[in-house]
C-alpha positions in Angstrom: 114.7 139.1 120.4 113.6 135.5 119.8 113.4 133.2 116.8 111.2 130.5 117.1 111.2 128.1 114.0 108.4 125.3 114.1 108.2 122.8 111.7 110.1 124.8 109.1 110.5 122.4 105.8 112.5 123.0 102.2 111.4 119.3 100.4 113.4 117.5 99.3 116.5 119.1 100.9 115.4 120.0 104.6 113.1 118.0 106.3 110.5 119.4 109.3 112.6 120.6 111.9 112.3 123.3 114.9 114.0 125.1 117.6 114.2 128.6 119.4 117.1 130.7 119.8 117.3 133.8 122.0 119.1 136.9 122.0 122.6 136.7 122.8 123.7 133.7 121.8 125.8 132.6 118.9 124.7 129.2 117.4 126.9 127.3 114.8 125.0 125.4 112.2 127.4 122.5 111.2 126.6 119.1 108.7 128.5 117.2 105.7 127.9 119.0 102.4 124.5 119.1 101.2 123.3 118.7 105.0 121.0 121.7 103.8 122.7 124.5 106.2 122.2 127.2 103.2 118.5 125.9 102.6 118.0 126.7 106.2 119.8 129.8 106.2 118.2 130.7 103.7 114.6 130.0 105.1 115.4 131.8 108.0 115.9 134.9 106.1 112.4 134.7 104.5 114.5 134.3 101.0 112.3 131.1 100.0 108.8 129.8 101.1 107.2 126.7 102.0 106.0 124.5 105.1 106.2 126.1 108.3 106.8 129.2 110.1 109.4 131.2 111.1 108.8 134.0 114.0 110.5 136.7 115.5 109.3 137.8 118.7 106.1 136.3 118.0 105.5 138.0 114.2 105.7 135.6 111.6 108.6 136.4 109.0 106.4 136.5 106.3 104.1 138.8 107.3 106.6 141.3 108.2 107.1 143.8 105.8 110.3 143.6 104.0 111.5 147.0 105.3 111.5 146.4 109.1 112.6 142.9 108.1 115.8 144.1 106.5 116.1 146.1 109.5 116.0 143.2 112.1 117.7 140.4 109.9 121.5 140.7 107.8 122.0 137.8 105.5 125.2 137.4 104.4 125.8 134.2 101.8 128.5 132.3 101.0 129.0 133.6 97.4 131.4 136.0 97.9 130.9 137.9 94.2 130.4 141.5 93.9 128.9 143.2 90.7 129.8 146.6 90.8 133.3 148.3 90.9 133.0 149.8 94.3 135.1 150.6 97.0 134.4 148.9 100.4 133.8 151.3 102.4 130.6 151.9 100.0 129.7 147.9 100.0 129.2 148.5 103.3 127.6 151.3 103.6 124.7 149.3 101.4 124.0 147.1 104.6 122.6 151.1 106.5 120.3 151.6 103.4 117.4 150.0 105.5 117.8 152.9 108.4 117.9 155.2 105.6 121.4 156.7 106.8 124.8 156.8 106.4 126.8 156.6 109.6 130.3 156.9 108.7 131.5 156.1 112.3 129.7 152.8 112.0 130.9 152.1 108.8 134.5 152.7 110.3 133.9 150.4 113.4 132.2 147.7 111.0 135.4 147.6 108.9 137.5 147.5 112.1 135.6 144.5 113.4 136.9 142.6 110.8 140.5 143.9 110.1 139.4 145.5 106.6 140.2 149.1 107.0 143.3 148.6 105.5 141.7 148.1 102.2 138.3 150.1 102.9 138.8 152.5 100.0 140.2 150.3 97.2 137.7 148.9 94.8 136.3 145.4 96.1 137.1 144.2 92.5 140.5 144.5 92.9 140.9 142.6 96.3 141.2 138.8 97.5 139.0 136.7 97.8 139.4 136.6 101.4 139.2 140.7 101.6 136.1 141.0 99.7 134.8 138.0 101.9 135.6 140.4 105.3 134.0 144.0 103.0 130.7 141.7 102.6 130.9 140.8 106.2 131.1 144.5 107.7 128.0 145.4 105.4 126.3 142.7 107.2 127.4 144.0 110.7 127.4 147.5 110.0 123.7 148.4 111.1 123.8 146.1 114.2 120.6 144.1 113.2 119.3 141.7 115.7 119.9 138.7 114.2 122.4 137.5 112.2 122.3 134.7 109.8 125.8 134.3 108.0 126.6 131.4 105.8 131.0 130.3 106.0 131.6 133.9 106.7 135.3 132.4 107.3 136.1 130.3 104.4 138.7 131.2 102.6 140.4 133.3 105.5 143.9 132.5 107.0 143.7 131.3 110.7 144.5 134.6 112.0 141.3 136.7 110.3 139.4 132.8 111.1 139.6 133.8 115.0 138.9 137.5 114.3 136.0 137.0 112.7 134.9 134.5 115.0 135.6 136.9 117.8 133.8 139.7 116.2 130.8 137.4 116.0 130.8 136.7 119.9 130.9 140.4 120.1 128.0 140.6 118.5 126.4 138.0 120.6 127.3 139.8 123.4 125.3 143.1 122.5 122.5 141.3 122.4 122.1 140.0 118.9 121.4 136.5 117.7 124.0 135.4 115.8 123.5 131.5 113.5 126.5 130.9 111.4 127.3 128.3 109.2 131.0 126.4 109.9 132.7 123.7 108.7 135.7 124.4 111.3 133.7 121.5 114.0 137.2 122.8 115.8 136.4 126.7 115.9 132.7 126.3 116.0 133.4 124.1 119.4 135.7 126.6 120.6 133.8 129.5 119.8 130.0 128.7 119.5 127.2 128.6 122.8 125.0 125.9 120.7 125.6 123.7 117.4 122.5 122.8 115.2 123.7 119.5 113.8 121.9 118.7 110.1 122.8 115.4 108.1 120.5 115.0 105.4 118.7 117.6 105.6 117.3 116.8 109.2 118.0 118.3 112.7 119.9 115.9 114.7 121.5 117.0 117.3 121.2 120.5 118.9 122.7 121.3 122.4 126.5 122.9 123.8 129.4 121.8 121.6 130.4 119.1 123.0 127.2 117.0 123.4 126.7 117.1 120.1 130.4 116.3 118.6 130.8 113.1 120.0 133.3 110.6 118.8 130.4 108.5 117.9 128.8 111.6 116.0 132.0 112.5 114.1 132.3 108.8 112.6 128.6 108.7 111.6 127.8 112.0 110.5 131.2 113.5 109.2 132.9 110.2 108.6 136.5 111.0 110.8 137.8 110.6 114.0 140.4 112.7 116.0 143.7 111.0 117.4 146.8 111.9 119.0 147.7 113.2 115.4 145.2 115.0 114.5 141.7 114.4 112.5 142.2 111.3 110.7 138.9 109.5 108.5 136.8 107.4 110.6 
């Protein structure tokens, strides 16, 4: 699987940008607030329209139709609100509806991937935040798509479900998927990412291995801090 994205633009929040990313590897998209990572994410996902294209293996996103596109693609955004009192096993089993199954052995090793089997059968309405934020993440996983496009899938987890998840995303890379997920953790997404897509201001400014694009000189311009003996410190 390939994504090519050429001269994809969102005015006046993402400029014209491009770039290719293969199967197999997981990309972190990092950038200040308002960089326009969820514009991007979004785009990629065929969810808004304008300038550009967006292609996988070769097929333009948009004429795809929307069945074998919800195949190939899981989105998974950052609101982590659910609307109906469910239990999570059956949130997740939503993310098989576009193979027209339900594969409760997936569904199991979706759950498992992210340390939620614990609380698979309770309602999603009654868990935490950071619970419901793992249930949406296994519906995402759960019918192995080829490309992944997950926006903080590991805000508001606790360090130990920040590495799993992490982990479970490299897992994913490794079966062949393309994996772009957004991170404000610069510290696990150069630890655990192949690539970082840099945005500031809505523009592409830096894309290459981890630490060629978080410089020192990068940090203080783009992010405004520094890292010390002590720690991250403001530049």
């Amino acid at each position: 699987m390939m994504l090519d994205v050429n001269g994809l633009a969102r005015p006046p929040i993402l400029a014209p940008l491009s770039f290719s990313i293969a199967a197999g590897e997981l990309v972190g998209l990092v950038g200040p607030n308002g960089a326009g990572k969820t514009t991007l994410l979004r785009a990629l996902a065929g969810l808004t329209t304008g300038p550009g294209t967006v292609r996988i293996d070769g097929t333009t996103l948009t004429e795809m139709p929307a069945r074998v596109r919800a195949r190939r693609l899981a989105w998974l955004p950052a609101d982590r609100g659910t609307v109906w009192p469910m239990r999570g096993r059956d949130i997740v089993a939503l993310g098989m509806m576009p193979l027209g199954v339900r594969d409760e052995a997936a569904i199991d090793a979706a759950l498992a991937a992210v340390d939620a089997n614990g609380f698979a059968d309770r309602d999603v309405q009654t868990l935490s935040t950071g619970e419901r934020a793992r249930v949406l993440l296994a519906r995402a996983l759960v019918a192995r798509p080829e490309l992944l496009l997950l926006d903080e899938p590991i805000a508001n987890l606790d360090p130990e479900h920040r590495l799993g998840v992490l982990d479970a995303l490299r897992g994913e890379a490794a079966r062949g998927a393309a994996v772009v997920v957004a991170l404000h953790d610069l510290d696990l997404a150069a630890a655990r990412c192949d690539r970082l897509l840099l945005l500031d201001c809505g523009r592409l400014i830096a894309d290459g291995p981890p630490d060629a694009v978080l410089t020192a000189a990068t940090l203080a311009q783009v992010f405004k801090v520094r890292r010390d003996e002590t720690g991250w410190q403001r530049a």
